[in-house]
C-alpha positions as CSV (number, residue, x, y, z in Angstrom):
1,X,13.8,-4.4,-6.1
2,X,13.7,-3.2,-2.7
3,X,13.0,1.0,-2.0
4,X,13.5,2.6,1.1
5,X,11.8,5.6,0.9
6,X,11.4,8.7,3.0
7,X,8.6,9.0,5.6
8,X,7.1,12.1,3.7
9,X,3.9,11.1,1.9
10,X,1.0,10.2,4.7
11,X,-2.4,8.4,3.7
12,X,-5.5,7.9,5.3
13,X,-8.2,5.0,5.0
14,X,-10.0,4.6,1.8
15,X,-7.5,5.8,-0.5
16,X,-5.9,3.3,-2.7
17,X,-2.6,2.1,-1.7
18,X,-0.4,3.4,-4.4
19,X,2.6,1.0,-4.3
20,X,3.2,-2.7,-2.5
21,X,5.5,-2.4,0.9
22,X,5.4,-1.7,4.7
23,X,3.8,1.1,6.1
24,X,3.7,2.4,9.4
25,X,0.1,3.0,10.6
26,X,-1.0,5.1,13.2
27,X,-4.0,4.7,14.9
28,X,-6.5,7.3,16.4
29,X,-5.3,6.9,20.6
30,X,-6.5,3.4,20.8
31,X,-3.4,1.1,19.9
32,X,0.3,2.0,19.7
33,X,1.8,2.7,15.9
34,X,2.4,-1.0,14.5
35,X,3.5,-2.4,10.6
36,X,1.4,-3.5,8.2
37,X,2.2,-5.4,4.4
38,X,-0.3,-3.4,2.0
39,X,-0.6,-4.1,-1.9
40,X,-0.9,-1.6,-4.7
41,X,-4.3,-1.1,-5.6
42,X,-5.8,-2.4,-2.5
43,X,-7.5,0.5,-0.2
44,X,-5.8,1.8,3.0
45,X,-8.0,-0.4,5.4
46,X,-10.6,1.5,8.2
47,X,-10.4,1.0,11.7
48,X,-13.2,-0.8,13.4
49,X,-12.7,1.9,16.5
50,X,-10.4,4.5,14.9
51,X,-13.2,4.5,11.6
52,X,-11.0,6.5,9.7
53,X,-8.7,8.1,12.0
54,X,-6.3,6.0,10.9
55,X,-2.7,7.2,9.2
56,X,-0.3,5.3,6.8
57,X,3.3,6.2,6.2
58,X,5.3,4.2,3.9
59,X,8.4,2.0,5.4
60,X,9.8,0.1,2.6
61,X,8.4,-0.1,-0.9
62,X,8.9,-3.0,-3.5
63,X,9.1,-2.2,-7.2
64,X,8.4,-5.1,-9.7
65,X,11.8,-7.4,-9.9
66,X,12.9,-6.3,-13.0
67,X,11.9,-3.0,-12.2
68,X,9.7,-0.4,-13.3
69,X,9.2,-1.5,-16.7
70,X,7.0,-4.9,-15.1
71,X,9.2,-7.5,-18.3
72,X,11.1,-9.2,-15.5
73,X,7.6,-9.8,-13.1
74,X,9.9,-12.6,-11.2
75,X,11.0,-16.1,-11.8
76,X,8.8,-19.3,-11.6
77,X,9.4,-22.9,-11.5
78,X,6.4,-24.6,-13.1
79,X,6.1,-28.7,-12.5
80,X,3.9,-30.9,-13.7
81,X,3.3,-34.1,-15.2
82,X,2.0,-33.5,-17.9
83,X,4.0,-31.9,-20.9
84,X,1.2,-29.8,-22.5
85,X,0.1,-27.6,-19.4
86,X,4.2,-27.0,-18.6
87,X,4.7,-26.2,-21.8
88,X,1.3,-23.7,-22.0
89,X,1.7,-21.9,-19.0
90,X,5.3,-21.5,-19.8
91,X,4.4,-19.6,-23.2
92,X,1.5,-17.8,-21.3
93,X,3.4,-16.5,-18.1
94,X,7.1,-15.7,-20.6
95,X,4.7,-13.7,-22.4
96,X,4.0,-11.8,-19.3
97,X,7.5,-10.9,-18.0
98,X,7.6,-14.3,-15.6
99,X,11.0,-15.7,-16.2
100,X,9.6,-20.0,-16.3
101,X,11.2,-23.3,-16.0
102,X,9.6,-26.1,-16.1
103,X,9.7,-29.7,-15.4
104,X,7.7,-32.8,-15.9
105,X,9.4,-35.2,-12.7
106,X,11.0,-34.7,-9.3
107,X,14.5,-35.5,-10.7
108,X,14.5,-32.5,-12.7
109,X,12.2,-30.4,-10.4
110,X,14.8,-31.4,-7.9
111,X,17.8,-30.3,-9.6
112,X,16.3,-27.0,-11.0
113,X,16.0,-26.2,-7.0
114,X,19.0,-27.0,-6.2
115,X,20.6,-24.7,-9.1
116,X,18.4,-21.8,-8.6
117,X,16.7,-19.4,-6.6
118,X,12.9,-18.9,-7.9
119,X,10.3,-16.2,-6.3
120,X,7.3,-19.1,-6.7
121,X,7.0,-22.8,-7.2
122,X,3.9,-24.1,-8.8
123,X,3.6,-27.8,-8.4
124,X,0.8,-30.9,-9.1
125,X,0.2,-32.5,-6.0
126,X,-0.1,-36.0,-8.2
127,X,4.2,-36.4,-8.9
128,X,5.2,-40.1,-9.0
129,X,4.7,-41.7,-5.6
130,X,4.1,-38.7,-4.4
131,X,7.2,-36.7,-4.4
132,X,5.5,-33.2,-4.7
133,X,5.4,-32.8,-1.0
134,X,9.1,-33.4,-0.6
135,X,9.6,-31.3,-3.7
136,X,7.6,-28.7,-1.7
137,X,9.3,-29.5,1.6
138,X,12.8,-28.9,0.0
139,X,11.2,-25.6,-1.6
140,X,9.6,-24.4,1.8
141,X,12.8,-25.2,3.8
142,X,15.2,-23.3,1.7
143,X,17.1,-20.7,2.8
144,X,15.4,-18.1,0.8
145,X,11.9,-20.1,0.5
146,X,9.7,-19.1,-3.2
147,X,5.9,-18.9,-2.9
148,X,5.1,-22.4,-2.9
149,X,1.5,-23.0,-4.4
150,X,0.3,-26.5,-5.5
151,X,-2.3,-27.3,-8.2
152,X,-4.6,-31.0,-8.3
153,X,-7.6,-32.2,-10.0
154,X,-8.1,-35.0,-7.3
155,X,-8.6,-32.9,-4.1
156,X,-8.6,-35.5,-0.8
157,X,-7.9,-34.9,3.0
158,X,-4.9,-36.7,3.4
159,X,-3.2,-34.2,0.7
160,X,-4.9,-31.2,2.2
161,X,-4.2,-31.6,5.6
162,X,-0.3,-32.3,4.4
163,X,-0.6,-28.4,2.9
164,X,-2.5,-26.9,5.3
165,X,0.6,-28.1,8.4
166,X,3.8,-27.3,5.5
167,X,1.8,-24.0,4.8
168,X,1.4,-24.6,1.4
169,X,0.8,-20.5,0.3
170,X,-2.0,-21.7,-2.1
171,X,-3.8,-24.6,-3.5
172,X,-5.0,-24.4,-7.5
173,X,-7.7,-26.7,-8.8
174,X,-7.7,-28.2,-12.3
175,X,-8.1,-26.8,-15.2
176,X,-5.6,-23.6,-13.2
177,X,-8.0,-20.3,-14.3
178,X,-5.4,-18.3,-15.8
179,X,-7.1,-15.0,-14.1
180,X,-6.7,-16.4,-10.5
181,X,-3.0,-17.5,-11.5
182,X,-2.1,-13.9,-12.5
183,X,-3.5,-12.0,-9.7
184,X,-2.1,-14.8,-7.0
185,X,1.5,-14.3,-8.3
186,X,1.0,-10.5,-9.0
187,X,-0.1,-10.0,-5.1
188,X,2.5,-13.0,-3.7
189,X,5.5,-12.0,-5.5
190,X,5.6,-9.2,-4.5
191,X,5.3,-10.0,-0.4
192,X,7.8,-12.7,-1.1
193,X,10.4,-9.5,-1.6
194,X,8.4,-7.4,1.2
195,X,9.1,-10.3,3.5
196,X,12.4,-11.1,2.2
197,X,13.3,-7.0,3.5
198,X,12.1,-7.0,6.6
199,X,13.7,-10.3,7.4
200,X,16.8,-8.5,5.9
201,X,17.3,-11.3,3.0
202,X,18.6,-9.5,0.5
């Protein structure tokens, strides 16, 4: 959910960003007022020439989708292969407050795109003939493009120079560390619906 919230409530470096959004930082005389994407819990950065003359107001704020509550953390598409780790991380993330779908082939994967709008896409590179990059390139071109992250246990540089030039938003490796998986779609989700704001998608 999208906030916009008065410019009351200035901060200065080093104290911990209390909410994800924009805010408008001020620097010490050296560089005109600009924007800046923070995330809660992060620290208000420090200046390499301002040190910590440095001011941050709040622009637009971002609650958690489902709101304050965090049992509606976002929705996620979830594709892979292999029936046992959609299936797990489906349990795991539901558990969470991730609304999941899943699928185990690019029909389906394909379909479930086309039908819905999802805040991240979590894909194995290693789809039948290799259909995961035009699942991701349907996913990345879409009007309202997900966070698009891709997962493999057979790493080469073909594959990663193919996600590094579709800006692939992050690349897992096998077995997916459940800790890096939360904290990538706790900080990305959110700057999905930051992005989404100030590109005025609502």
């Amino acid at each position: 959910m999208i906030v916009r919230v008065p410019l009351a409530k200035r901060y200065k470096s080093g104290q911990i960003v209390p909410r994800d959004g924009i805010y408008r930082v001020s620097h010490h005389k050296h560089r005109s007022p600009h924007e800046s994407v923070l995330t809660r819990g992060m620290r208000f950065p420090i200046c390499k020439v301002c040190q910590d003359q440095v001011r941050f107001e709040p622009v637009t704020a971002v609650e958690p989708v489902g709101g304050t509550n965090g049992r509606n953390r976002g929705s996620l598409l979830v594709v892979d292969p292999e029936p046992a780790i959609t299936f797990t991380l489906k349990q795991i993330l539901e558990e969470e407050g991730y609304r999941v779908w899943a699928a185990t082939d690019y029909s389906a994967a394909q379909r479930m795109l086309t039908q819905n709008e999802y805040d991240a896409v979590l894909a194995d590179i290693h789809l039948e003939d290799n259909t995961a990059m035009g699942l991701l390139r349907r996913a990345i071109n879409h009007r309202r493009p997900p966070v698009v992250m891709l997962s493999t246990d057979e790493p080469n540089v073909a594959s990663l120079r193919a996600m590094l030039k579709m800006k692939v938003n992050y690349l897992f490796f096998k077995p997916i560390d459940l800790s890096e998986l939360r904290s990538t779609l706790a900080c990305m989700i959110p700057r999905r619906a930051i992005a989404m704001a100030a590109a005025g998608m609502r």
